[in-house]
TORKOL-4160 file (C-alpha; in steps of 0.2 Angstrom, whole numbers, padded with zeros to 4 digits, m for minus):
337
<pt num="1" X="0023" Y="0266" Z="0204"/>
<pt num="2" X="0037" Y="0253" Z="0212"/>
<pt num="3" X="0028" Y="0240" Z="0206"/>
<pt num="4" X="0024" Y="0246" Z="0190"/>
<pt num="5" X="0042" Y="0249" Z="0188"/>
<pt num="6" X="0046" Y="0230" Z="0192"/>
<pt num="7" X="0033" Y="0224" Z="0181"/>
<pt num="8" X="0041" Y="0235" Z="0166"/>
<pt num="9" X="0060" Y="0230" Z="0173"/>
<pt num="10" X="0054" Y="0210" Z="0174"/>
<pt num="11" X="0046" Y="0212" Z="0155"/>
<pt num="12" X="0063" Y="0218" Z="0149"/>
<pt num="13" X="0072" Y="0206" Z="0157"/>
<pt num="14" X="0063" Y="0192" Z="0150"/>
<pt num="15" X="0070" Y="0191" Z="0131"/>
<pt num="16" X="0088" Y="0194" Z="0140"/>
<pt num="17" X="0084" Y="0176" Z="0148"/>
<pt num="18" X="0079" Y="0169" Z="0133"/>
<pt num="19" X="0093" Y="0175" Z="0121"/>
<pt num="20" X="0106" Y="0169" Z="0136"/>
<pt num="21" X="0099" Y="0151" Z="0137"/>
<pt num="22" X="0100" Y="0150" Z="0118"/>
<pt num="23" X="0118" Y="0157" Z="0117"/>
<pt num="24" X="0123" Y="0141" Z="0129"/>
<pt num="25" X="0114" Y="0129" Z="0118"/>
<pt num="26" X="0131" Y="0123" Z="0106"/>
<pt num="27" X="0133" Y="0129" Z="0089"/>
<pt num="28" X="0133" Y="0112" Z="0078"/>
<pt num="29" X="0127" Y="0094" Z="0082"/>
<pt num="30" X="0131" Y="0078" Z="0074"/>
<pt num="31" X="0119" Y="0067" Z="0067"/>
<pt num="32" X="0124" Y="0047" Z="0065"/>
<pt num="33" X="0116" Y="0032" Z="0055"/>
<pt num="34" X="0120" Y="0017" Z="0048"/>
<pt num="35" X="0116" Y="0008" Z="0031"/>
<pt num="36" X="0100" Y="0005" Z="0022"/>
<pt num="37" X="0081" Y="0009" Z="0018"/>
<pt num="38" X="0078" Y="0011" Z="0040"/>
<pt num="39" X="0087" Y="0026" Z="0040"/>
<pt num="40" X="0078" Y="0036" Z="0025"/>
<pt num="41" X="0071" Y="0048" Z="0040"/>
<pt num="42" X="0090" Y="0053" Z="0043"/>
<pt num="43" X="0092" Y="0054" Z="0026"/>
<pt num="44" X="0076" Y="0067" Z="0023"/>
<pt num="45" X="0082" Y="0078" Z="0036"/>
<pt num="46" X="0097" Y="0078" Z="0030"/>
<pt num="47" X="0094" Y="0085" Z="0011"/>
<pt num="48" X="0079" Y="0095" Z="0016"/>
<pt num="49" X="0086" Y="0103" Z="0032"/>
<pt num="50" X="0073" Y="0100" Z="0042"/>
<pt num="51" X="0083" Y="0102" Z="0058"/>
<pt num="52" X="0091" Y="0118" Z="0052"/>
<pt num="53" X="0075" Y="0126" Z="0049"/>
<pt num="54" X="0066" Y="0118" Z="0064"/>
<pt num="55" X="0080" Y="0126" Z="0074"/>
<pt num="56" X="0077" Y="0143" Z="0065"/>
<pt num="57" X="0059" Y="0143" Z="0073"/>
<pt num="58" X="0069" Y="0141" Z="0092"/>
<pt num="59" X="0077" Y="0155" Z="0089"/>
<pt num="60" X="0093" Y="0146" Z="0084"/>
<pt num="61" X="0095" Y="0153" Z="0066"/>
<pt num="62" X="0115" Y="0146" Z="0064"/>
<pt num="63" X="0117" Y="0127" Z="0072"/>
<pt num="64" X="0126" Y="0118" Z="0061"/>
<pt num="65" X="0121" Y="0099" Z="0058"/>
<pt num="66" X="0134" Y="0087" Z="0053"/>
<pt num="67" X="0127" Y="0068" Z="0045"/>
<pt num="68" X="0138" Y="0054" Z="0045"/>
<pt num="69" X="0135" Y="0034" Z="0041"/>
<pt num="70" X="0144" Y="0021" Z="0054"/>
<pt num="71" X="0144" Y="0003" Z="0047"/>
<pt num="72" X="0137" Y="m0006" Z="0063"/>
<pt num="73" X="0129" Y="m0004" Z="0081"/>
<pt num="74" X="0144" Y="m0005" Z="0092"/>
<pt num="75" X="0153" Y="0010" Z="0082"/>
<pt num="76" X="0140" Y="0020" Z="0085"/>
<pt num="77" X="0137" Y="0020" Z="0103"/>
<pt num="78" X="0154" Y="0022" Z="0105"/>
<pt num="79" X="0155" Y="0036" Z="0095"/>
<pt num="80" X="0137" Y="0043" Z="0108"/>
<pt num="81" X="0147" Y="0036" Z="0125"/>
<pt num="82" X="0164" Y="0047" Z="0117"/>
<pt num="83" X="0154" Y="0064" Z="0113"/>
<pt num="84" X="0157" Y="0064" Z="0095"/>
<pt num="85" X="0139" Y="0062" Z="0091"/>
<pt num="86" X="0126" Y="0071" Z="0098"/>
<pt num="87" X="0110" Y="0059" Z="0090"/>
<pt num="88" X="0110" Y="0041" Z="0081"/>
<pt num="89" X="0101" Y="0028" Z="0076"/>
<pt num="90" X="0103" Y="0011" Z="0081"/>
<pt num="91" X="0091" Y="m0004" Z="0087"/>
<pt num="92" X="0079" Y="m0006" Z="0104"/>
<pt num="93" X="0090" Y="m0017" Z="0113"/>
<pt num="94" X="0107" Y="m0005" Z="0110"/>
<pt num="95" X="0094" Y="0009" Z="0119"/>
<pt num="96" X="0089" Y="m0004" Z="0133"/>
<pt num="97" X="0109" Y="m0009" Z="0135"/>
<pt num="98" X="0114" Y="0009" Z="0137"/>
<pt num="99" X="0102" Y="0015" Z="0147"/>
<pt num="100" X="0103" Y="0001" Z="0159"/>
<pt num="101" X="0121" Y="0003" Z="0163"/>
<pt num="102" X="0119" Y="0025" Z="0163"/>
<pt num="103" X="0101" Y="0026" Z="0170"/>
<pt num="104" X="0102" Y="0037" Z="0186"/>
<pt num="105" X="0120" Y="0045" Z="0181"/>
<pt num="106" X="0127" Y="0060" Z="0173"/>
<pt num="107" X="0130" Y="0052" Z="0158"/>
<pt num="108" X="0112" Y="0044" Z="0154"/>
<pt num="109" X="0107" Y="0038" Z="0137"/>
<pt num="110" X="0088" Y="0040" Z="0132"/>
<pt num="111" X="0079" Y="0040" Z="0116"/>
<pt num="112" X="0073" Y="0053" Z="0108"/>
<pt num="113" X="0057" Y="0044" Z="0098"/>
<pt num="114" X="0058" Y="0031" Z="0084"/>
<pt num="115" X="0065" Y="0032" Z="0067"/>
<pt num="116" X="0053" Y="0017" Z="0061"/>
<pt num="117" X="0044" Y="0002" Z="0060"/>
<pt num="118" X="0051" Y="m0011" Z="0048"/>
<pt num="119" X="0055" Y="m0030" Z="0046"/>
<pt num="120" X="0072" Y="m0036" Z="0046"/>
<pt num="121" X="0074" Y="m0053" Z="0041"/>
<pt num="122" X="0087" Y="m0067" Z="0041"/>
<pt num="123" X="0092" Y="m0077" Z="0023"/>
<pt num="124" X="0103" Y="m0087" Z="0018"/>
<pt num="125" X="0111" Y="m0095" Z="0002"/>
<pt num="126" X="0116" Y="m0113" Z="0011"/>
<pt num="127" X="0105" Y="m0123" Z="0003"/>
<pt num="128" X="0102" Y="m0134" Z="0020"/>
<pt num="129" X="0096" Y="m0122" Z="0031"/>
<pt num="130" X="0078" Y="m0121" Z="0029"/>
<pt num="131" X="0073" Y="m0114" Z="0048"/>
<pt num="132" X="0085" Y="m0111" Z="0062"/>
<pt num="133" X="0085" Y="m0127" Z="0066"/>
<pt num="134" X="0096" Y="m0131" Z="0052"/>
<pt num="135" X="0110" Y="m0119" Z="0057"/>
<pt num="136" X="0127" Y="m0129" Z="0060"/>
<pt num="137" X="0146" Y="m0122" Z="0062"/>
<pt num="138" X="0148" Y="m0123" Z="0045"/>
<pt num="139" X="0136" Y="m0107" Z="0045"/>
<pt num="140" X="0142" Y="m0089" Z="0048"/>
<pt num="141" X="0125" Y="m0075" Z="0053"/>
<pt num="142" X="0130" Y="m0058" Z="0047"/>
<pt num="143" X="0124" Y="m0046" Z="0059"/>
<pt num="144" X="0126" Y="m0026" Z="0063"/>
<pt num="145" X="0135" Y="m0031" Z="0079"/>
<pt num="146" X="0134" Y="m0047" Z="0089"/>
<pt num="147" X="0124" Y="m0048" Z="0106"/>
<pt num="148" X="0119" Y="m0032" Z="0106"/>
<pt num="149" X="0110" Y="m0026" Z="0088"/>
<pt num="150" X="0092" Y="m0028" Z="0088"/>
<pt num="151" X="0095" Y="m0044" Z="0076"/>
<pt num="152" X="0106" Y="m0049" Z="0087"/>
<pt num="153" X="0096" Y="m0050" Z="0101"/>
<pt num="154" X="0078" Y="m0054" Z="0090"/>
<pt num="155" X="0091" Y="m0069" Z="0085"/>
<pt num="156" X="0093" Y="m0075" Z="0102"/>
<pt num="157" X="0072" Y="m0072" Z="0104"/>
<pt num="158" X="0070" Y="m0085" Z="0090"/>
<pt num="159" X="0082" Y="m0097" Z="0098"/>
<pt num="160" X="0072" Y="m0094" Z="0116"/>
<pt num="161" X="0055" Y="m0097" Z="0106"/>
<pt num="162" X="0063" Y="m0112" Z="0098"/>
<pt num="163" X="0072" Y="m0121" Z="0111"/>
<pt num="164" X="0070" Y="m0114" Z="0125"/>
<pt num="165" X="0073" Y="m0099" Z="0136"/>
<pt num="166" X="0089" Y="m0107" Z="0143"/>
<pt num="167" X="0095" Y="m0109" Z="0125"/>
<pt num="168" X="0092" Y="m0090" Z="0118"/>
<pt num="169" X="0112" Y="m0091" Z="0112"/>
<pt num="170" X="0111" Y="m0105" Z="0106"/>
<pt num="171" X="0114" Y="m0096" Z="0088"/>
<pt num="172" X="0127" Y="m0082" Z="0095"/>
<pt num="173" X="0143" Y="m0093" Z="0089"/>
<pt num="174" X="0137" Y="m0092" Z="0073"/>
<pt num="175" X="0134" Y="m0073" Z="0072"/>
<pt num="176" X="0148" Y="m0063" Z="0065"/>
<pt num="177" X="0149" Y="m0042" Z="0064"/>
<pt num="178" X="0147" Y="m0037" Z="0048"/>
<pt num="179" X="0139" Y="m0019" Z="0039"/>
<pt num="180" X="0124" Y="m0024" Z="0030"/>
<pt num="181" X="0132" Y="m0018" Z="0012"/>
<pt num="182" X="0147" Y="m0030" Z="0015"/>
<pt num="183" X="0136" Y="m0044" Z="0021"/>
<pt num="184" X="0123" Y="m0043" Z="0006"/>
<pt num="185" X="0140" Y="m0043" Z="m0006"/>
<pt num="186" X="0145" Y="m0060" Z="0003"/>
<pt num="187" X="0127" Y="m0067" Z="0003"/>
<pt num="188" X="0125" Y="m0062" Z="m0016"/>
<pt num="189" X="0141" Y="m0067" Z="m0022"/>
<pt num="190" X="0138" Y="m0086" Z="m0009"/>
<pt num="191" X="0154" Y="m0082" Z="0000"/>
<pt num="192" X="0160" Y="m0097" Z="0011"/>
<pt num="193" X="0163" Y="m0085" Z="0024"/>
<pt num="194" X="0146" Y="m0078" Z="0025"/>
<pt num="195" X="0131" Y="m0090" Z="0022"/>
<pt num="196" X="0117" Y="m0080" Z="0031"/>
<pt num="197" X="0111" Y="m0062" Z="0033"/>
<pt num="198" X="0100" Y="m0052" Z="0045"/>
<pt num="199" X="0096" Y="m0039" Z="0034"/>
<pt num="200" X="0086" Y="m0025" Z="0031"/>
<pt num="201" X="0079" Y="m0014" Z="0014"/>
<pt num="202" X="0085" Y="m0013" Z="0002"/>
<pt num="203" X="0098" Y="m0028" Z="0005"/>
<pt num="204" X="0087" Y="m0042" Z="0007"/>
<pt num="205" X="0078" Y="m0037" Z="m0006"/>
<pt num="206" X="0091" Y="m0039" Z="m0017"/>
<pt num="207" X="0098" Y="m0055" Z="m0010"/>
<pt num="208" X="0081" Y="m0064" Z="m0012"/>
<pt num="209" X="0082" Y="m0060" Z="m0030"/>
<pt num="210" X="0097" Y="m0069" Z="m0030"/>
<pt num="211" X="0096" Y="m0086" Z="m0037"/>
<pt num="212" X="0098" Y="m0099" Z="m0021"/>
<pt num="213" X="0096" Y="m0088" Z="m0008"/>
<pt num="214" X="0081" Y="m0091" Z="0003"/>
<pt num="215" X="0071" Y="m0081" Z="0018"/>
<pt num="216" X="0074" Y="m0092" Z="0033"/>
<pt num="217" X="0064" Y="m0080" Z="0047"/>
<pt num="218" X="0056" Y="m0063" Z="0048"/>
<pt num="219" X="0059" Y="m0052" Z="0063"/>
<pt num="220" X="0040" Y="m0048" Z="0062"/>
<pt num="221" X="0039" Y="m0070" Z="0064"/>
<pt num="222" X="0048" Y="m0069" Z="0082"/>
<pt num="223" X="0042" Y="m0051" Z="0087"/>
<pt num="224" X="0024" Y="m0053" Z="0084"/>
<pt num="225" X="0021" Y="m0038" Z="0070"/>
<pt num="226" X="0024" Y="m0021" Z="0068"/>
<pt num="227" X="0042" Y="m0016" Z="0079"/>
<pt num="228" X="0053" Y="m0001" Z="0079"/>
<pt num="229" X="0068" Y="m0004" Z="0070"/>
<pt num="230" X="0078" Y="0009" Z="0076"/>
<pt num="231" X="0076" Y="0023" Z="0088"/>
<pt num="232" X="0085" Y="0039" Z="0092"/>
<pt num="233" X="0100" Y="0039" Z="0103"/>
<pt num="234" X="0104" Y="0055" Z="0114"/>
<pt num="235" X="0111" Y="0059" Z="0131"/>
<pt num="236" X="0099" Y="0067" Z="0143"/>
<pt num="237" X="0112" Y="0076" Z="0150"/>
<pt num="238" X="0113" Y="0086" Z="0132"/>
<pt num="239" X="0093" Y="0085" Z="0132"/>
<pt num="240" X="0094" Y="0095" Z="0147"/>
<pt num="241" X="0107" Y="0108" Z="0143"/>
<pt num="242" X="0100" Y="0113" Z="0123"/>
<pt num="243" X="0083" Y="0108" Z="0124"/>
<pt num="244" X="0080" Y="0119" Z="0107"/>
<pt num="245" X="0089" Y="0108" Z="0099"/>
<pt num="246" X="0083" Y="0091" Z="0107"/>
<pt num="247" X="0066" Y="0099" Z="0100"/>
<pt num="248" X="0071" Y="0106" Z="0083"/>
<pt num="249" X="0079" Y="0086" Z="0081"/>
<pt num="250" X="0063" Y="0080" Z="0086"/>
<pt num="251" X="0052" Y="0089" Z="0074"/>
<pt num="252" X="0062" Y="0086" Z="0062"/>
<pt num="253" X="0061" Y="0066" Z="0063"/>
<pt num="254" X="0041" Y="0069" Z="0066"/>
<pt num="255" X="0042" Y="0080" Z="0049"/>
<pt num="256" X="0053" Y="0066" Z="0041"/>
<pt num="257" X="0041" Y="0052" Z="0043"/>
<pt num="258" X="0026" Y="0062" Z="0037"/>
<pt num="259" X="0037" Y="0067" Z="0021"/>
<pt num="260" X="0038" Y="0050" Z="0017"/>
<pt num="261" X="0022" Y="0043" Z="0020"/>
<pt num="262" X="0015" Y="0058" Z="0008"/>
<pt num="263" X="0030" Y="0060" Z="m0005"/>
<pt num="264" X="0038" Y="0040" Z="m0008"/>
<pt num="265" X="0045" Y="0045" Z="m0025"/>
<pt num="266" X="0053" Y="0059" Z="m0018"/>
<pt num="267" X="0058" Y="0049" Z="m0006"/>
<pt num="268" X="0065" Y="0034" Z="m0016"/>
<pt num="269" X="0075" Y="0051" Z="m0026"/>
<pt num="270" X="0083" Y="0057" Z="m0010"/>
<pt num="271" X="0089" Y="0036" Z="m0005"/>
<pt num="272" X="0095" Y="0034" Z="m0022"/>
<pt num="273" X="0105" Y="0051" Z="m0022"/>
<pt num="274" X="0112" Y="0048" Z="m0003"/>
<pt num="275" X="0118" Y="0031" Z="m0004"/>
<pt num="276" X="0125" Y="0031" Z="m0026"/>
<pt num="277" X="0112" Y="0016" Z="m0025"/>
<pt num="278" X="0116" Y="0006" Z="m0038"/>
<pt num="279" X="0107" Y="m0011" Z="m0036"/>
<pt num="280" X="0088" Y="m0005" Z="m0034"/>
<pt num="281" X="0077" Y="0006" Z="m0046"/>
<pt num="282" X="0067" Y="0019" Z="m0041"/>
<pt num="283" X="0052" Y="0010" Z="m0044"/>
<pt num="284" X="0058" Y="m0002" Z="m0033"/>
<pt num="285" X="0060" Y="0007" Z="m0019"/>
<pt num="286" X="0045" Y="0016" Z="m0020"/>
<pt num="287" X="0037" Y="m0001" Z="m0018"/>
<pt num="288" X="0049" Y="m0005" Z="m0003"/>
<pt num="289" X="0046" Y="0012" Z="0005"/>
<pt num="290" X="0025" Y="0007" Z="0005"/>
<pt num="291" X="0027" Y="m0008" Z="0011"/>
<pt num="292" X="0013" Y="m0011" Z="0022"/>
<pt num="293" X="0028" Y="m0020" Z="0034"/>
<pt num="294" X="0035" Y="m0002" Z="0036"/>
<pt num="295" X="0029" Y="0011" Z="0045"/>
<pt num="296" X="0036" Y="0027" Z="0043"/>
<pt num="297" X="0033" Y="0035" Z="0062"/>
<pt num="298" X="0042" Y="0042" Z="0077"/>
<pt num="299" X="0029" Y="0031" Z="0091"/>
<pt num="300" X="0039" Y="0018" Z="0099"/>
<pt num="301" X="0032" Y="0002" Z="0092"/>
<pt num="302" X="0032" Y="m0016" Z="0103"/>
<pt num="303" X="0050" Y="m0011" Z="0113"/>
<pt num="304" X="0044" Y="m0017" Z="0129"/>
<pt num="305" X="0046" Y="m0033" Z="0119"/>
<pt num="306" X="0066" Y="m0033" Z="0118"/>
<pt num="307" X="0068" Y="m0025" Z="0136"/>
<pt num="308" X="0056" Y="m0039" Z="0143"/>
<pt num="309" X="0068" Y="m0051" Z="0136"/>
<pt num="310" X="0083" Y="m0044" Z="0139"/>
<pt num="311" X="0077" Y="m0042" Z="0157"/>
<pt num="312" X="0075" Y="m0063" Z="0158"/>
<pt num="313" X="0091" Y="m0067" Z="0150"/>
<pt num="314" X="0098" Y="m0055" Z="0161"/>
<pt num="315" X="0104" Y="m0044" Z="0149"/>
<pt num="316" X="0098" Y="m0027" Z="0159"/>
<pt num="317" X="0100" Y="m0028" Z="0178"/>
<pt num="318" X="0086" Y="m0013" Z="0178"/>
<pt num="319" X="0070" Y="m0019" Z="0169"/>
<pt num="320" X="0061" Y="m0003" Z="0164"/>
<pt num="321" X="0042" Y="m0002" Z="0172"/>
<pt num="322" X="0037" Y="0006" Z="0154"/>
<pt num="323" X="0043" Y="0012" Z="0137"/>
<pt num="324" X="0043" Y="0030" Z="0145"/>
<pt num="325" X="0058" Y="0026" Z="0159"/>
<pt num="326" X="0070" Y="0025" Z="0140"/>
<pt num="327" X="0065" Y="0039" Z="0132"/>
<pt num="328" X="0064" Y="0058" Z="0135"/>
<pt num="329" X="0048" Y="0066" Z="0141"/>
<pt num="330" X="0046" Y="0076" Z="0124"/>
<pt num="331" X="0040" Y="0059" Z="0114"/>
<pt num="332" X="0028" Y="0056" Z="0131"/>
<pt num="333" X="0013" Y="0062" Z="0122"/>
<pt num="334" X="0016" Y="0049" Z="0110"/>
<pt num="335" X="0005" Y="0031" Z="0110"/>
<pt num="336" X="0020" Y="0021" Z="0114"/>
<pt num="337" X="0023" Y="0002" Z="0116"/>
């Protein structure tokens, strides 16, 4: 009968567990992207609420999920080392940066899984540049953030590829901070300030079109094919604490990328309705969004690429031993590179 009896009191005490650890799991979260076509996941999750109902399912039927757009690489992670968001997306080498300098600490970045495979790739409207070669000081590179953006860094691979691995910044005195949607205005325009762009979709879709504006290097070129653009940014720390939330999140981007593979038009509507965008039909991005460059998935794609770099330039003082030391355990099930 006594055990019985604390059979029956261990069964009732049970859900009481549960319903506490949910009750410490916070009420809302912020969500942070950036500009352009890589960030169409975000986007998804945002109009369809995929987080909020994922969340539902983890018996957290009222966490609120607030979405906001940073214009480059640096804003963001300082808004993730500040606390004011809770998840963003940003390039490899920004995840390899801040985990290096918080691995083993309280205050440890991870990844959560990818956002995407997709190209970026470098143009230019100076009519002299023709390869990287032909960069001089008269040119100005427009890139999310100097030195620590994936074009920044995939810039500094090319130069290494180039010239030599002493000479990967070679090209960084050229690079200037810039939000894509300000950078493709200059580029369109042939602003004197800005003669080159390491853009994304839909930008340098548009500023090929433009008459004297050239494609100078793919990333694909430098990175040998298919690479995640941008992965999810998180603290482990909150991953340990709300881990309902770390797994609604990460649903959500899984049920993102399947939307998009099965449903581009729908798609291509919810782009055009979240960004006002203007400069691309929806036709258009449809046949952005099925290009066989991008790859609509949350598997890390080719990152040990960036982090082996970074490691010999000495970028990162703590070289990961695989793709798994950067991201959380959840997306460990995944066929990662």
């Amino acid at each position: 009968m006594l055990r019985r009896r604390d059979v029956l009191l261990g069964l009732l005490a049970t859900p009481a567990i549960s319903r506490m650890s949910l009750a410490q799991e916070i009420a809302q979260i912020t969500i942070v992207n950036q500009y352009g076509l890589p960030y169409l996941p975000v986007m998804v999750m945002n109009t369809l609420k995929l987080v909020e109902t994922a969340a539902q399912k983890n018996g957290l039927p009222n966490l609120k999920v607030d979405y906001r757009t940073l214009g480059g690489t640096s804003s963001l992670v300082d808004a993730l080392i500040s606390g004011q968001m809770h998840f963003g997306v940003a390039g490899a080498p920004s995840l390899a940066t801040l985990w290096d300098k918080t691995v083993g600490t309280a205050n440890e970045v991870r990844g959560l899984c990818a956002a995407q495979s997709m190209p970026f790739m470098l143009v230019t409207s100076n009519p002299k540049v023709k390869t990287i070669r032909d960069f001089s000081a008269e040119d100005k590179i427009a890139v999310p953030s100097i030195k620590v953006s994936a074009q920044a860094v995939c810039l500094q691979m090319a130069a290494a590829k180039e010239w030599g691995q002493d000479q990967y910044a070679r090209l960084d005195p050229f690079t200037i901070t810039l939000p894509h949607p300000d950078a493709a205005i200059n580029i369109i325009a042939k602003a004197r300030q800005v003669t080159s762009h390491y853009s994304v979709m839909p930008f340098y879709v548009n500023e090929l079109a433009t008459a004297g504006v050239t494609k100078v290097l793919s990333s694909y070129d430098t990175l040998g094919g298919a690479t995640t653009n941008g992965v999810v940014l998180m603290s482990r720390k909150f991953g340990d604490a709300n881990p309902n939330i770390t797994a609604a999140v990460y649903a959500a981007f899984g049920q993102a990328a399947e939307f998009i593979n099965s449903n581009p038009a729908d798609a291509a509507d919810i782009y055009i309705k979240a960004t006002s965008e203007k400069h691309s039909t929806r036709q258009e991005l449809v046949a952005m969004i099925v290009d066989p460059d991008n790859v609509w998935t949350t598997t890390p794609q080719n990152c040990m690429k960036y982090f082996e770099f970074m490691s010999k330039v000495g970028s990162v003082k703590h070289p990961p031993e695989n793709w798994k030391n950067l991201f959380m355990p959840i997306c460990h099930e995944l066929p990662g590179s």
